[in-house]
C-alpha positions in Angstrom: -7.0 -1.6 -65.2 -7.0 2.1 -63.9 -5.5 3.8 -66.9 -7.2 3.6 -70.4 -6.1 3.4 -73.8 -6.3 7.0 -74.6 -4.0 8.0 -71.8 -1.5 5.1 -72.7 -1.5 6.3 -77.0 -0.8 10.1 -75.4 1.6 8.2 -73.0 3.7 6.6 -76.5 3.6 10.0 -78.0 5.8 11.2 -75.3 7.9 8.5 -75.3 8.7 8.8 -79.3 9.7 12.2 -78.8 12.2 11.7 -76.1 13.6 8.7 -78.7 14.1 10.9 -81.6 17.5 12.3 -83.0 18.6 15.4 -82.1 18.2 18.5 -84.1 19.4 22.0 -83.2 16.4 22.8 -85.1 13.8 21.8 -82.8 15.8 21.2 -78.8 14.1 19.1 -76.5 13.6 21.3 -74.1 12.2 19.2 -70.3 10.8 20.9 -67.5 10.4 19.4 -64.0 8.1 21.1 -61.2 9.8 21.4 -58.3 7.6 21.5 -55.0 9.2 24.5 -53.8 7.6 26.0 -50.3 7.2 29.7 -49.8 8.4 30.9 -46.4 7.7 34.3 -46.5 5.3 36.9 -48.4 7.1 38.7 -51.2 4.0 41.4 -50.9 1.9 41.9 -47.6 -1.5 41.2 -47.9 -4.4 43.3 -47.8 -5.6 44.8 -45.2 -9.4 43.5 -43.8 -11.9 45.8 -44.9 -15.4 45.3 -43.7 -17.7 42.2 -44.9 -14.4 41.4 -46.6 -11.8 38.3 -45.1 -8.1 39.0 -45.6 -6.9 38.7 -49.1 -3.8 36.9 -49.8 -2.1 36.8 -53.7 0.0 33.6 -54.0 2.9 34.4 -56.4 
């Protein structure tokens, strides 16, 4: 199969922590990436300089 027993024990140890109790202690805290798409620069980028391309800073 195309996964390997490694990646399914790492797999379980995510599960058991989304099944435990809760404790104010220690919150399960879940983050989600979102595929957001940027429309527009929020700096401009650099100006070409010679025997140099464009530089562009993703943010």
């Amino acid at each position: 199969m195309w996964y390997r027993n490694e990646f399914v024990a790492h797999m379980e140890e995510v599960l058991d922590v989304y099944s435990r109790p809760y404790d104010p202690q220690k919150p399960l805290i879940c983050l989600d990436e979102k595929p957001y798409m940027m429309h527009a620069d929020k700096v401009q980028p650099l100006p070409i300089q010679s025997k140099s391309p464009r530089k562009i800073d993703y943010e």
